[in-house]
C-alpha positions as CSV (number, residue, x, y, z in Angstrom):
1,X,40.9,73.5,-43.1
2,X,41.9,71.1,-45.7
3,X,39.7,68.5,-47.6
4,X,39.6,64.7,-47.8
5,X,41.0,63.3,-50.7
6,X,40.1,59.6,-50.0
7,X,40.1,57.1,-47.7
8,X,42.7,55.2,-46.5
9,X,42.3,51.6,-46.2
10,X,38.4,49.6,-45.7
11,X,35.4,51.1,-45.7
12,X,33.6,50.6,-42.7
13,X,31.1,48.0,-44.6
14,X,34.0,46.5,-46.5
15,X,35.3,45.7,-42.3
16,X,31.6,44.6,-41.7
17,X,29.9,47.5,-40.2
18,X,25.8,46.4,-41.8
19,X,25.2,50.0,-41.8
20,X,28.1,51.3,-42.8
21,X,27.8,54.1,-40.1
22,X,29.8,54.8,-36.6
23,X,32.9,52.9,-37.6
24,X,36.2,54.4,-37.8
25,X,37.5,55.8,-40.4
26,X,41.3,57.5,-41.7
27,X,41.0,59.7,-44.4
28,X,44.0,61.2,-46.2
29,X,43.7,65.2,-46.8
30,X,44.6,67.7,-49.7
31,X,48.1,69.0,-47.4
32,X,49.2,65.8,-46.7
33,X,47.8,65.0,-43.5
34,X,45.3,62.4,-42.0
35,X,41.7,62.8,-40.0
36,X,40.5,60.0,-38.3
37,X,37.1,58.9,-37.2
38,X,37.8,57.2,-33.4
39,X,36.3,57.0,-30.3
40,X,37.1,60.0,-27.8
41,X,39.7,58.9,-25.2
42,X,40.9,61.5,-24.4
43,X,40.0,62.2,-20.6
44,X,40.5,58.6,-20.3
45,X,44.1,57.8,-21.4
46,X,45.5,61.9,-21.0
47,X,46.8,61.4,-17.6
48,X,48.3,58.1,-18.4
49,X,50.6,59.6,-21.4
50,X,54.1,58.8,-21.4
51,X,56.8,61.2,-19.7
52,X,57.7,62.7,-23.7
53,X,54.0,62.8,-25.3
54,X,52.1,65.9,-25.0
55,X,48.4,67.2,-26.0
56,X,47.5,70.6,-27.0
57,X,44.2,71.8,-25.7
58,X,43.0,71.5,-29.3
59,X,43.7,68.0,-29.5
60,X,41.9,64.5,-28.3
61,X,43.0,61.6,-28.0
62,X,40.9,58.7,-30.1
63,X,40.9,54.9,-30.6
64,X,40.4,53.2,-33.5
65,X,40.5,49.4,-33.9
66,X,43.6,47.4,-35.1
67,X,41.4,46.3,-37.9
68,X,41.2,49.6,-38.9
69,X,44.0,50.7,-38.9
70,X,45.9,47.6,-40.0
71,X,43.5,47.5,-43.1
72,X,44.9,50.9,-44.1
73,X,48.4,49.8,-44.1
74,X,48.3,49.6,-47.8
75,X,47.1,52.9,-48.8
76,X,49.4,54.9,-46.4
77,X,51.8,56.3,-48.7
78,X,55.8,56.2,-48.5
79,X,58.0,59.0,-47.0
């Protein structure tokens, strides 16, 4: 598994979480990729995929706010 490098976008007390804790989160990782902190959707929203989406049994589905994830715009790099 690879490690976090940094976070991408707010912090979750820079969005206004008073104790900083149980917030979202997207974190960039040493091989390029992303892990993100949301709420588990998945047995909620799985059956209501589109016709073309897929999830392996080793992935969930998650939400994280539009704050979040709008915040973060900035730090997500360029192809």
């Amino acid at each position: 598994m690879s490690e976090i490098i940094r976070r991408i976008g707010a912090s979750p007390r820079a969005r206004g979480s008073v104790g900083g804790g149980n917030c979202p989160d997207i974190f960039e990782l040493a091989d390029g990729n992303f892990a993100v902190i949301g709420t588990d959707v998945t047995e909620k929203l799985d059956g209501g995929l589109p016709a073309d989406a897929s999830r392996g049994e080793h992935e969930r589905i998650v939400v994280i706010t539009r704050e979040t994830l709008l915040r973060a715009r900035n730090d997500i790099p360029d192809l």
